[in-house]
N, C-alpha and C positions, 0 to 999 in steps of 0.2 A: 796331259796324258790321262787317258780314263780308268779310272780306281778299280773296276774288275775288269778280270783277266777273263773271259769267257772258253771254253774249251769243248769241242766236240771231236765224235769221229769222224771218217772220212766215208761212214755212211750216210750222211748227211750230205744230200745234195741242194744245189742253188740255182733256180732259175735264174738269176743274175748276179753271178759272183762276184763282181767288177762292183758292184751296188758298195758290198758288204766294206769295202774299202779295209784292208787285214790289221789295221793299228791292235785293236785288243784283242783279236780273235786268234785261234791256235785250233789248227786240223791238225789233228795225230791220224794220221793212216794205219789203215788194216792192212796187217802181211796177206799178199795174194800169193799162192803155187798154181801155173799154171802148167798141167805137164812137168818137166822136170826145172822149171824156171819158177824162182821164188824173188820177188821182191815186193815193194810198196804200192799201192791203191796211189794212184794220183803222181807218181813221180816216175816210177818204174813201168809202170802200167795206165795207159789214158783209159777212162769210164768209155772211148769210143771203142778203143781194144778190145776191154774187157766186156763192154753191151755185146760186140759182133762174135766173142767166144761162146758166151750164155747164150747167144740167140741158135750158134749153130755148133756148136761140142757141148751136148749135155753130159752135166758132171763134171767138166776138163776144170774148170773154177773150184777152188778154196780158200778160203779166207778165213782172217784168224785176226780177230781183236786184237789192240794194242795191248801188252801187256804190262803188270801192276808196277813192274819197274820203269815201261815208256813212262805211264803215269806220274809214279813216283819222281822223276828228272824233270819233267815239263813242270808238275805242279813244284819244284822245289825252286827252280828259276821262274815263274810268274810268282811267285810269294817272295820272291827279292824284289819282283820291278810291281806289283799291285799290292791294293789294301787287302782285298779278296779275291776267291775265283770262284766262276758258277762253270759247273763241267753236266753238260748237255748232253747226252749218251742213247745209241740205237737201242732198241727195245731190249731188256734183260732176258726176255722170251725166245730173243732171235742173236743174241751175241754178250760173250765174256765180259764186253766193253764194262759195261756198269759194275759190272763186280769186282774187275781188274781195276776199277779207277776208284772203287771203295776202301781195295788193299792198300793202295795207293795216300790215300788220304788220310786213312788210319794211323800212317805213319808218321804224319809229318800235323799230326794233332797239336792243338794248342802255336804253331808257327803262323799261320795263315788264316782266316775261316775260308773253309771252301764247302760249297756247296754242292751236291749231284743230285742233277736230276734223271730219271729214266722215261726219257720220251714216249715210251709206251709204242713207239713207230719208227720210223728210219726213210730215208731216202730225202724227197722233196716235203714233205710233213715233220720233219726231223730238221730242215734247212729251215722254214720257215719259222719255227719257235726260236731255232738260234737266231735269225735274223731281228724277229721282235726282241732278245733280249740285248744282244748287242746295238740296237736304235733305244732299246731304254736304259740303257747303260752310259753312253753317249749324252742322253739328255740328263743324267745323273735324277734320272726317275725311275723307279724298279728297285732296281739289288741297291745296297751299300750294304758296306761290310755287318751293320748288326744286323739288317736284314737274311742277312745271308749266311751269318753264322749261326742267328735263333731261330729263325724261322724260314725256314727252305720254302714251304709251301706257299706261306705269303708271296715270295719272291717269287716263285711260279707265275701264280696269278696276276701279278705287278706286270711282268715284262713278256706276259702272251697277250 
């Protein structure tokens, strides 16, 4: 089993998500409303749905970052089953994501080392950094846990 837990949102997209093979990896989806219908990015709502809304109901889309308590549950079970997590997150610019998964982490200090990062970007540029860290996660080159609990930045660089 591979020692970090990697975690993104479901702003991160994948030109080949079948590649990524989901052993250590963890999509928390963003609530989408559309119109009077409210459910999840990727389970409730396909990216094909949701493209074909954005493309022709401007504004009918809303989305709302996982909140610090999704966070707070996902990173409380991958710190039972990993040594660490590195939580990869859409741009702080453009969504709660990172700040909700900072509340998150705050809390559960000293249990796990986890890491977050703020990809500075989202979508397929957001997919591709998770994908480099989950292939150096895998080759247990990149993150380990004291990398990832002292030094975030390193780990950055390690595994893009």
């Amino acid at each position: 089993m591979p020692h970090v837990l990697i975690v993104t949102d479901s702003g991160a997209a994948f030109p080949d998500r079948a590649a990524l093979g989901l052993g250590n990896l963890t999509i928390i989806p963003n609530r989408v409303t559309l119109h009077e219908r409210t459910g999840y990015e990727g389970t409730d709502f396909t990216a094909r749905e949701l493209w074909e809304v954005a493309r022709t109901q401007h504004g009918a889309l809303q989305f709302a970052a996982p909140s610090a308590q999704e966070y707070y549950r996902l990173f409380q079970a991958g710190a039972a089953q990993f040594d660490a997590i590195l939580s990869i997150h859409t741009s702080a610019q453009m969504s709660a994501s990172f700040a909700n998964a900072q509340r998150a982490a705050e809390r559960l200090a000293g249990s796990c080392p986890i890491a977050l990062i703020d990809s500075r970007t989202m979508s397929v540029s957001q997919g591709l950094v998770v994908q480099a860290a989950v292939a150096a996660s895998r080759t247990r080159r990149g993150c380990s846990p004291s990398t990832t609990s002292n030094r975030p930045r390193r780990c950055w660089r390690t595994t893009c």
